[in-house]
NUTILO-119601 format. One record per residue (C-alpha): x, y, z. Coordinates in steps of 0.2 Angstrom, whole numbers. Example, Ala and Ser with C-alpha at 12.3 -4.5 7.8 and 13.67 -1.06 7.14 Angstrom:
BEGIN
{X = 62&Y = -22&Z = 39}
{X = 68&Y = -5&Z = 36}
***
This chain:
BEGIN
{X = 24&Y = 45&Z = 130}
{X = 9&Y = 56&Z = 137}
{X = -7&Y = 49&Z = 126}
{X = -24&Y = 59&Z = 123}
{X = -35&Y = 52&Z = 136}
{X = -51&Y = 61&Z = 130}
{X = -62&Y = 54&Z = 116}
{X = -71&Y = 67&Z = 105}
{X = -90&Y = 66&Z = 98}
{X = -82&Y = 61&Z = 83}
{X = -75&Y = 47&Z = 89}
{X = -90&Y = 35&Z = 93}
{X = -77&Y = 19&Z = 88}
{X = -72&Y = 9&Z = 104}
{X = -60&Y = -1&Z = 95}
{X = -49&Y = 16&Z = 90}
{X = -37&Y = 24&Z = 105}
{X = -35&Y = 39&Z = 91}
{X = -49&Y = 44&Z = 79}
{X = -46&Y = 54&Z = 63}
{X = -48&Y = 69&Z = 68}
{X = -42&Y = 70&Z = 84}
{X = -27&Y = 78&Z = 88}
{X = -11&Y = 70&Z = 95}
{X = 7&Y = 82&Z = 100}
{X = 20&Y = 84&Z = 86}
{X = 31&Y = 71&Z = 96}
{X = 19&Y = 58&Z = 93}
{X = 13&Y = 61&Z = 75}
{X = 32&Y = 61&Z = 74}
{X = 37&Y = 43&Z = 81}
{X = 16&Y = 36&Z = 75}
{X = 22&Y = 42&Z = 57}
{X = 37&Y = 34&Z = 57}
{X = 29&Y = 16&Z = 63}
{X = 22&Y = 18&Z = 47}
{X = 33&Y = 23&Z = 34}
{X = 45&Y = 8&Z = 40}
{X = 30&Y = -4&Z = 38}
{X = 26&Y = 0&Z = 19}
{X = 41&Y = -5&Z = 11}
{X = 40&Y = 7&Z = -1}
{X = 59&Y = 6&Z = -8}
{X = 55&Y = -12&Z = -13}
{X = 43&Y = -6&Z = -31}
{X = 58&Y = 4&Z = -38}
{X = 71&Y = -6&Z = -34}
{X = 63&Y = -22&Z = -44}
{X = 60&Y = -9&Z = -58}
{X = 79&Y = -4&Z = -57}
{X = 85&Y = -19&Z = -57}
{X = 72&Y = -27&Z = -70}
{X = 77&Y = -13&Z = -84}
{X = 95&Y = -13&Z = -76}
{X = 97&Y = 5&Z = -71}
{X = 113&Y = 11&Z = -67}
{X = 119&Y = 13&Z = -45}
{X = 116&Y = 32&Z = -47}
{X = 100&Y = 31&Z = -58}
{X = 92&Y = 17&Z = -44}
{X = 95&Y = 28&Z = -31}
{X = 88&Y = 44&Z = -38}
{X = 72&Y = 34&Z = -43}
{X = 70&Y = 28&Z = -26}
{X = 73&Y = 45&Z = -20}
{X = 60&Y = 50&Z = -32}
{X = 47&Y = 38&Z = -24}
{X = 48&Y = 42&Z = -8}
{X = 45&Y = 59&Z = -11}
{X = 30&Y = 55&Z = -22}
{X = 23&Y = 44&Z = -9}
{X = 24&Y = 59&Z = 3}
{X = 17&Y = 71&Z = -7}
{X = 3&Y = 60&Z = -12}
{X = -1&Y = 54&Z = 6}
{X = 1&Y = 71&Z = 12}
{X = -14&Y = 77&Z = -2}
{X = -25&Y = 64&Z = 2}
{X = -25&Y = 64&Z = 19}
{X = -25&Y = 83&Z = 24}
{X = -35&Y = 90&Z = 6}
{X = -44&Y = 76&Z = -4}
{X = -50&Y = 62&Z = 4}
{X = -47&Y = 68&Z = 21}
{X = -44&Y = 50&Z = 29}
{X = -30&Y = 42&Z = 35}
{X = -22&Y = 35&Z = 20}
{X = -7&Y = 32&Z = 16}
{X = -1&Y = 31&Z = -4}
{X = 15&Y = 22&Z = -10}
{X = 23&Y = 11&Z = -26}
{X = 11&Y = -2&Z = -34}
{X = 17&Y = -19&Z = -41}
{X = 4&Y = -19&Z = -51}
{X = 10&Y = -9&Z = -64}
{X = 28&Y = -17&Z = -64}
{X = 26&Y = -27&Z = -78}
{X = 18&Y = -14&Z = -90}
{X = 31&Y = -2&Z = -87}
{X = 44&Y = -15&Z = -90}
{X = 36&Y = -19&Z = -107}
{X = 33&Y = 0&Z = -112}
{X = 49&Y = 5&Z = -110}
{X = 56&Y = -11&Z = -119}
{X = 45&Y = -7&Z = -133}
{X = 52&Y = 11&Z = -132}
{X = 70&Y = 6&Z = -133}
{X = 76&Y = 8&Z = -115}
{X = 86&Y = 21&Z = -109}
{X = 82&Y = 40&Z = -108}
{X = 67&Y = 36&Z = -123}
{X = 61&Y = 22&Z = -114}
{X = 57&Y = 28&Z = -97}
{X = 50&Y = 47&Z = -106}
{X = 37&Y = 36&Z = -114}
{X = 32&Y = 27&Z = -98}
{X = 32&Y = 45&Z = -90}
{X = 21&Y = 53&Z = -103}
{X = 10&Y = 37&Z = -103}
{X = 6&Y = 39&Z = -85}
{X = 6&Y = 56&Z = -83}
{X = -9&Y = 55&Z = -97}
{X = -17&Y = 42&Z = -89}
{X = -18&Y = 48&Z = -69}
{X = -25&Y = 67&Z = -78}
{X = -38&Y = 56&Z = -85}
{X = -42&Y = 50&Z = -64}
{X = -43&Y = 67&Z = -61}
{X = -56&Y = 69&Z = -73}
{X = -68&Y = 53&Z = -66}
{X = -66&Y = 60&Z = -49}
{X = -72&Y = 77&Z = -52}
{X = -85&Y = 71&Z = -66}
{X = -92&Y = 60&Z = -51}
{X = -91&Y = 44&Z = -63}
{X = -83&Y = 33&Z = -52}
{X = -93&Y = 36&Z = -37}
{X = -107&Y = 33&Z = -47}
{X = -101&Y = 15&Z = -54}
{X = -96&Y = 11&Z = -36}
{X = -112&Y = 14&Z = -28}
{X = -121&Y = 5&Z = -42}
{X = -111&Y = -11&Z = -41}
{X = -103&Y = -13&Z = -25}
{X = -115&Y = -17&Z = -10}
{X = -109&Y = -23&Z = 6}
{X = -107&Y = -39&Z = 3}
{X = -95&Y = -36&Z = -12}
{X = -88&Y = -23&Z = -2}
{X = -81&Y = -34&Z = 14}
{X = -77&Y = -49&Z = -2}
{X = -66&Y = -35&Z = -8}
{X = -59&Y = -31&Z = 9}
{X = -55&Y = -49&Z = 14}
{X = -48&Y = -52&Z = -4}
{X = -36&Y = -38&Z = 0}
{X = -30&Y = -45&Z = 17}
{X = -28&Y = -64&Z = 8}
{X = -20&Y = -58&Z = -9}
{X = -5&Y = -51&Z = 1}
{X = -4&Y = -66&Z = 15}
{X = 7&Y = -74&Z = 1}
{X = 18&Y = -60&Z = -2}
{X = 22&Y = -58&Z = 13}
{X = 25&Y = -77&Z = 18}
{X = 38&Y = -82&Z = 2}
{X = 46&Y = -63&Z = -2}
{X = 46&Y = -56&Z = 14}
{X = 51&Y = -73&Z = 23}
{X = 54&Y = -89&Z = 15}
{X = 63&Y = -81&Z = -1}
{X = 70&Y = -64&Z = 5}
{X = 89&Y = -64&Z = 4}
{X = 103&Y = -60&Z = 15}
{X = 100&Y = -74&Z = 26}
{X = 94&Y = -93&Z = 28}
{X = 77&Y = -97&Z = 29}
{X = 78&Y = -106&Z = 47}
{X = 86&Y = -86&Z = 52}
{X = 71&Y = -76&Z = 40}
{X = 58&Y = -89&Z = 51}
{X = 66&Y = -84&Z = 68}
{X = 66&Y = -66&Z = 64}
{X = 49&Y = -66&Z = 56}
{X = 41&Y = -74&Z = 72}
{X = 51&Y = -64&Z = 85}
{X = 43&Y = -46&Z = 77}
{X = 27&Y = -55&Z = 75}
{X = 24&Y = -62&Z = 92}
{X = 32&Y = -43&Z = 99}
{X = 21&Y = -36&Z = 87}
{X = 6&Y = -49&Z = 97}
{X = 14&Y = -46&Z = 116}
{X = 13&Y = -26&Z = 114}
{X = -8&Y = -26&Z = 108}
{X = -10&Y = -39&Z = 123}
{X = -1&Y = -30&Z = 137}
{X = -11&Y = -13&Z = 127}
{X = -28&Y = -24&Z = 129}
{X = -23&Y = -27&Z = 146}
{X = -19&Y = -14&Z = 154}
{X = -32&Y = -3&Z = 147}
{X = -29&Y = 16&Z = 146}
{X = -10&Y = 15&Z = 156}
{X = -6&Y = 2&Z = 142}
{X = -10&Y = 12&Z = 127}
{X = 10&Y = 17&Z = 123}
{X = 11&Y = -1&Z = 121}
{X = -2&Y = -5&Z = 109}
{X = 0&Y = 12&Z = 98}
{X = 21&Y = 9&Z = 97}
{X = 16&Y = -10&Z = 93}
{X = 24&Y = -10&Z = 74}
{X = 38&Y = 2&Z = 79}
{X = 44&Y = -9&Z = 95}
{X = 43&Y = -26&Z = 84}
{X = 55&Y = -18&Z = 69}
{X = 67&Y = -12&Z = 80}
{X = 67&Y = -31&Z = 92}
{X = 68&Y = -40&Z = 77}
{X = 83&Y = -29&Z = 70}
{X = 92&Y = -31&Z = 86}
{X = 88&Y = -49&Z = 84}
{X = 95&Y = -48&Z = 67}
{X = 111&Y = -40&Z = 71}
{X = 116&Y = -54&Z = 84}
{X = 112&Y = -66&Z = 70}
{X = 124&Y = -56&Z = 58}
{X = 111&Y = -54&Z = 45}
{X = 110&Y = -36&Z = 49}
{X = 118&Y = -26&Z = 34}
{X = 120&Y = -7&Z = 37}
{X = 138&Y = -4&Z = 27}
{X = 125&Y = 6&Z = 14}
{X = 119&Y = 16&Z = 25}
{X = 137&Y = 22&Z = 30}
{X = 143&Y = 26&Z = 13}
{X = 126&Y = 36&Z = 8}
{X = 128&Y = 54&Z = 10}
{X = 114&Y = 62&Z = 21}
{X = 106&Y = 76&Z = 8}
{X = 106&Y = 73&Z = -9}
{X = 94&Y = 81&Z = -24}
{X = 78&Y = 71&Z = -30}
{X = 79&Y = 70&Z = -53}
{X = 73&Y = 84&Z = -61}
{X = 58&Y = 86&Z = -74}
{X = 66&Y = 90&Z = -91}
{X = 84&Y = 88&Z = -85}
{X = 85&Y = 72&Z = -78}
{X = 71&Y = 66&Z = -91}
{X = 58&Y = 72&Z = -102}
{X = 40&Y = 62&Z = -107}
{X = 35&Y = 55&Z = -122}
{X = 20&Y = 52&Z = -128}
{X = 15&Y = 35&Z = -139}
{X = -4&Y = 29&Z = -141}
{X = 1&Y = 10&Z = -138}
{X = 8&Y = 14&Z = -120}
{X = -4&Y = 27&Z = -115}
{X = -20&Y = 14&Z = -120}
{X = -8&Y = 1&Z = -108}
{X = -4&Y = 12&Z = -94}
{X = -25&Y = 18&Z = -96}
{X = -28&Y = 0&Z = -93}
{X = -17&Y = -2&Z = -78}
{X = -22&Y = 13&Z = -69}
{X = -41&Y = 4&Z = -70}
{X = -33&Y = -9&Z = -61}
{X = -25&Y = 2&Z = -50}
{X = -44&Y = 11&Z = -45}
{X = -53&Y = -7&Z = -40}
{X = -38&Y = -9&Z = -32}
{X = -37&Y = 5&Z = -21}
{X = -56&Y = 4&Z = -18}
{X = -52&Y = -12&Z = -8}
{X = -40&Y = -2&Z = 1}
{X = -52&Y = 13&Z = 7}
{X = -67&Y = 1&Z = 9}
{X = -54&Y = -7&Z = 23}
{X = -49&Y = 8&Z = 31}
{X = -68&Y = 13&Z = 33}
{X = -70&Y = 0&Z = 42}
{X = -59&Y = -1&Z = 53}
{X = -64&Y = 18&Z = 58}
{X = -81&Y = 14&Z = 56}
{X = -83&Y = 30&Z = 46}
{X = -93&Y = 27&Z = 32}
{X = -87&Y = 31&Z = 13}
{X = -99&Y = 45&Z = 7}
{X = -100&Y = 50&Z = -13}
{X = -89&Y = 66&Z = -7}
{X = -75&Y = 54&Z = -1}
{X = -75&Y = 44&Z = -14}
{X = -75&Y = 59&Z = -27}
{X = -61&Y = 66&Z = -16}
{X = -52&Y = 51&Z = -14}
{X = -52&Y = 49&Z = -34}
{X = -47&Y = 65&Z = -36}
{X = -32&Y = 65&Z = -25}
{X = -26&Y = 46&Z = -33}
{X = -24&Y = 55&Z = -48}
{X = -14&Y = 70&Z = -41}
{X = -5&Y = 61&Z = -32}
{X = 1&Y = 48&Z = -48}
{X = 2&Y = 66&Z = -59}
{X = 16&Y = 71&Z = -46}
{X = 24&Y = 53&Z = -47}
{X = 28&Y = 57&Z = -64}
{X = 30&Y = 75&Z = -65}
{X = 46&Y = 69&Z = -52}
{X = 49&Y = 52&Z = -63}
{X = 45&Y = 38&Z = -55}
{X = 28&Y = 27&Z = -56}
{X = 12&Y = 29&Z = -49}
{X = 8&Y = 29&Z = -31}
{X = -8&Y = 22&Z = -24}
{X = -18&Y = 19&Z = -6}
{X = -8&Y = 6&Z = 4}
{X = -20&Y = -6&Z = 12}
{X = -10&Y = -12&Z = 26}
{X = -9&Y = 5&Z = 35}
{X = -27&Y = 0&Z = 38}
{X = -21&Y = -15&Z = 48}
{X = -8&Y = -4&Z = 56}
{X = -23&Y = 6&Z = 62}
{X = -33&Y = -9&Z = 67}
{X = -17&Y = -15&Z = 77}
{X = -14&Y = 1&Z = 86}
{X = -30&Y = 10&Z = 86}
{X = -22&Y = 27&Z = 81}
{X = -32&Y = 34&Z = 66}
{X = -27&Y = 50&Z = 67}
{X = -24&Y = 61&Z = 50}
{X = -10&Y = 71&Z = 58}
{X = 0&Y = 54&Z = 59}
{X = -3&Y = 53&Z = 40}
{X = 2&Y = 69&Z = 37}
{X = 17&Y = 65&Z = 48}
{X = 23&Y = 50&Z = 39}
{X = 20&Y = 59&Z = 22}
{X = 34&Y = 74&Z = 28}
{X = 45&Y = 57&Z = 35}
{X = 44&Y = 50&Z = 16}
{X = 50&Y = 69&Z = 10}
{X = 63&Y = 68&Z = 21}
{X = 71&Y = 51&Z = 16}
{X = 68&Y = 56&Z = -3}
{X = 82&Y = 70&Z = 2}
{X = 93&Y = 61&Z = 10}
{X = 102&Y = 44&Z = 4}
{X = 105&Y = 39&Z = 21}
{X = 89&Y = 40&Z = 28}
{X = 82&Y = 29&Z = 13}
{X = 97&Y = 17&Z = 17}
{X = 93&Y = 15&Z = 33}
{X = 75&Y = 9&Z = 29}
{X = 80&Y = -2&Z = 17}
{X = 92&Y = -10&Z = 29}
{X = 80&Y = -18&Z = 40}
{X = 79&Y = -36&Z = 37}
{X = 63&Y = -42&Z = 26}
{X = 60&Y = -54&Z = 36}
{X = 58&Y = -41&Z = 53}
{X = 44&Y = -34&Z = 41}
{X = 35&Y = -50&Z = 35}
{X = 33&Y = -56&Z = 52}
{X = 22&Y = -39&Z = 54}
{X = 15&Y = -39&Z = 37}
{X = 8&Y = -55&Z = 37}
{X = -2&Y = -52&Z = 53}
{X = -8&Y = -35&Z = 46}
{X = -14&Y = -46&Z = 31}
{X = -21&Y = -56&Z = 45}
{X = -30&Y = -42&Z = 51}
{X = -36&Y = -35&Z = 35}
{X = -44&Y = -49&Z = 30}
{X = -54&Y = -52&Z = 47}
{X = -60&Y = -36&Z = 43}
{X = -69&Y = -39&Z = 27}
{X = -79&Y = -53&Z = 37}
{X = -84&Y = -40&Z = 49}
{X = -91&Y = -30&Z = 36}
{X = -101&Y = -45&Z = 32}
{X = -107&Y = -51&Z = 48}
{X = -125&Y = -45&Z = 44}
{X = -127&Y = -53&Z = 28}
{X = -137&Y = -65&Z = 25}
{X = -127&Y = -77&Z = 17}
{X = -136&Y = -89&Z = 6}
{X = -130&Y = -97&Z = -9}
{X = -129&Y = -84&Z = -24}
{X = -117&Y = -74&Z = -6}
{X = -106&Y = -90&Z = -5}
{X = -101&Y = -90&Z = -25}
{X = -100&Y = -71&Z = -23}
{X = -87&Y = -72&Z = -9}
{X = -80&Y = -92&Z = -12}
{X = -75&Y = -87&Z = -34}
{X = -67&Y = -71&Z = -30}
{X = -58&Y = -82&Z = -15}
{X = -52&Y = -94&Z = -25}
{X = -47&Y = -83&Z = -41}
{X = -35&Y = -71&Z = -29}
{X = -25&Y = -88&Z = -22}
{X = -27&Y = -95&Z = -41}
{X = -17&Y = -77&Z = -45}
{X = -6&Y = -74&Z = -31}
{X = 3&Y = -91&Z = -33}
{X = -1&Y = -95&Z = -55}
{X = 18&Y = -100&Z = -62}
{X = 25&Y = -85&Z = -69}
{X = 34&Y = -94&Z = -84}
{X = 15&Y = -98&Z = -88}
{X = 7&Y = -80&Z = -83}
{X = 22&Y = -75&Z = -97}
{X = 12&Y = -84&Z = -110}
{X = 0&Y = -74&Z = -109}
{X = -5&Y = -58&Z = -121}
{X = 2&Y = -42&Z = -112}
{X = -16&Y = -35&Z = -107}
{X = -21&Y = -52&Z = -98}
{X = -4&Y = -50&Z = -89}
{X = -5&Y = -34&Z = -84}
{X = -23&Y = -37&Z = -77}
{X = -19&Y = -52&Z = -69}
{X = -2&Y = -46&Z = -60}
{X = -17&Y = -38&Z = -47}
{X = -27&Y = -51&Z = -40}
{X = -37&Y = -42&Z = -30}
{X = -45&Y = -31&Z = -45}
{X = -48&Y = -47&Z = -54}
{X = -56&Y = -54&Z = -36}
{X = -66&Y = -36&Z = -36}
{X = -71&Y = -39&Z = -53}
{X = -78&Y = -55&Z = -54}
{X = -87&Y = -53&Z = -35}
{X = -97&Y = -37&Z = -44}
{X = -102&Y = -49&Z = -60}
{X = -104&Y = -63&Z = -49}
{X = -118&Y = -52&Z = -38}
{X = -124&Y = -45&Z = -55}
{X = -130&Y = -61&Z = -64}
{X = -131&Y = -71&Z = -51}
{X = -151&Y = -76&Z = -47}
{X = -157&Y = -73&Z = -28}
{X = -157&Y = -86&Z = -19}
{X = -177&Y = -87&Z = -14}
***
């Protein structure tokens, strides 16, 4: 594969092969896209809600369908109209639990997921309104300097270390753990083998470090088939085009007070969330957020989550580890986000396509997750490299630190216990991390 060996003014950043606005063939935004649709595991969110409030076969399906032509939409927005950076948007966890309880409280069925609808389509217009008032840029300026800024970052890559580790590999099904460990290390040290051989053979090695995440999921599927733990009977029974639900034929919205307050709240969550997520992609393209970014960036959030509902499914936000994938590879370019946004369109119409993605092994794509983490997370220390870190700076990065492991692995028969705001707050570790890292710089005294 023939890569652009020029590098534009725009791109100054040594450590990117493809900057943002560079332009790369249709061949290679094509096969760049698709490295990271099949690292997002964006099926995974709809399937856990399906089975939570125990959809139906068909009904699963269309709701996975649903998301993955959200997620392209949305990516597609934010990329090439709003925020104009390469991110990518997919299903949060973070609201699992919340629409779980709204559409128990509701009375399940058709009623129940129309009031967790109108409750998040009222919720993501109310975004749209912070980001063209300006009022978020303006709180993020005000209370997130630098040093909260690579806390955040570095929180991000550590919150989702154990996530990939115990569901990705330890606890994800289908095979024994010893065969999940093998598979996770074999994509993970491919995944290593590629960047070095990229590293070392300079320019001629470029094809190896930009395909890096493609090449390790399809070695650690083979690997997977001659373990037998390769499932693909699915993917043969699912027909190739089928329709997405309709709005006001497969579903309607509701509208209750209650859930709308409680999806408000989540979609908070969701905003401190996702500005860990764009603090570590402008890092790693060392492209500075300005106030129109971040105003754009808002805006697009909540268009992107408005069309998440308007085609039901749940709200779609920026996915952090694409900034790892960019840091791996080097390959910034927008046009392989707008790439992998038509990819996500085209699974969402066509069953087989979306089967085919969920057949690769969890395992496969925790041993490239959890070095993306990896990666993530060495990013936010770069960010604060320059700091002086004296001791108000270690309580600032060390609390928030502490409270994302304290999160990430807190029982969940104990995080039940809990009233149903503090769960919904502290199913996001990283926005309770971001939270108490801008207190924590807040009231802390300097350090003379």
């Amino acid at each position: 594969m023939e890569i652009p060996t020029h590098k534009q003014a725009h791109n100054s950043n040594p450590r990117l092969t493809v900057g943002p606005d560079e332009k790369v063939s249709l061949g290679q935004s094509t096969l760049l896209g698709l490295q990271h649709v099949l690292a997002m595991d964006v099926y995974v969110v709809p399937f856990i809600i399906a089975m939570l409030i125990s959809l139906q076969s068909g009904q699963s399906t269309a709701l996975i369908q649903s998301t993955f032509i959200a997620a392209g939409i949305a990516t597609i927005v934010q990329t090439y109209f709003c925020m104009k950076l390469p991110v990518a948007q997919g299903p949060s966890f973070i609201p699992i639990g919340a629409i779980v309880g709204i559409y128990a409280a509701s009375g399940g069925g058709i009623n129940g997921w129309g009031t967790v609808l109108g409750a998040s389509l009222i919720a993501s217009i109310l975004v749209i309104i912070l980001g063209f008032t300006g009022i978020f840029n303006k709180l993020v300026k005000t209370f997130v300097p630098t040093i909260v800024g690579g806390t955040i970052i570095f929180v991000v890559g550590l919150s989702l270390m154990p996530v990939a580790l115990n569901d990705n590999i330890y606890n994800a099904g289908g095979a024994t753990v010893a065969q999940n460990i093998y598979l996770a290390l074999i994509s993970g040290a491919v995944l290593i083998l590629c960047v070095m051989l990229g590293s070392l053979f300079g320019k001629k090695g470029r094809v190896f470090r930009i395909t890096s995440v493609i090449a390790a999921l399809i070695v650690g599927c083979i690997a997977a088939n001659f373990m037998g733990v390769l499932n693909l009977s699915a993917v043969g029974d699912a027909k190739w085009f089928s329709l997405p639900q309709i709005p006001f034929v497969d579903f309607n919205f509701s509208f209750n007070p209650s859930a709308i307050i409680t999806m408000v709240i989540i979609y908070i969550v969701l905003m401190a969330e996702t500005t860990g997520t764009w603090f570590a992609v402008s890092n790693v393209i060392d492209k500075p957020l300005t106030e129109k970014n971040i105003n754009r960036g808002v805006i697009g959030e909540g268009i992107g989550c408005l069309i998440a509902s308007l085609l039901g499914t749940t709200p779609v936000t920026g996915y952090s580890t694409n900034a790892g994938i960019i840091s791996i590879t080097g390959v910034a370019s927008r046009r392989v986000f707008i790439a992998a946004g038509a990819w996500f369109v085209l699974f969402g119409f066509s069953s087989k396509l979306s089967a085919l993605i969920s057949a690769v092994p969890s395992a496969v794509i925790g041993g490239v997750f959890v070095i993306v983490c990896g990666v993530i997370a060495i990013s936010g220390l770069k960010v604060m490299k320059n700091e002086v870190i004296r001791e108000k700076e270690m309580y600032v990065i060390a609390v928030p630190m502490i409270l994302t492991l304290a999160l990430t692995l807190i029982p969940k028969d104990f995080l039940y216990t809990l009233p149903n705001t503090l769960q919904y707050v502290f199913s996001s570790p990283v926005a309770v991390a971001a939270i108490a890292a801008i207190l924590l710089n807040k009231l802390l005294p300097k350090t003379k």
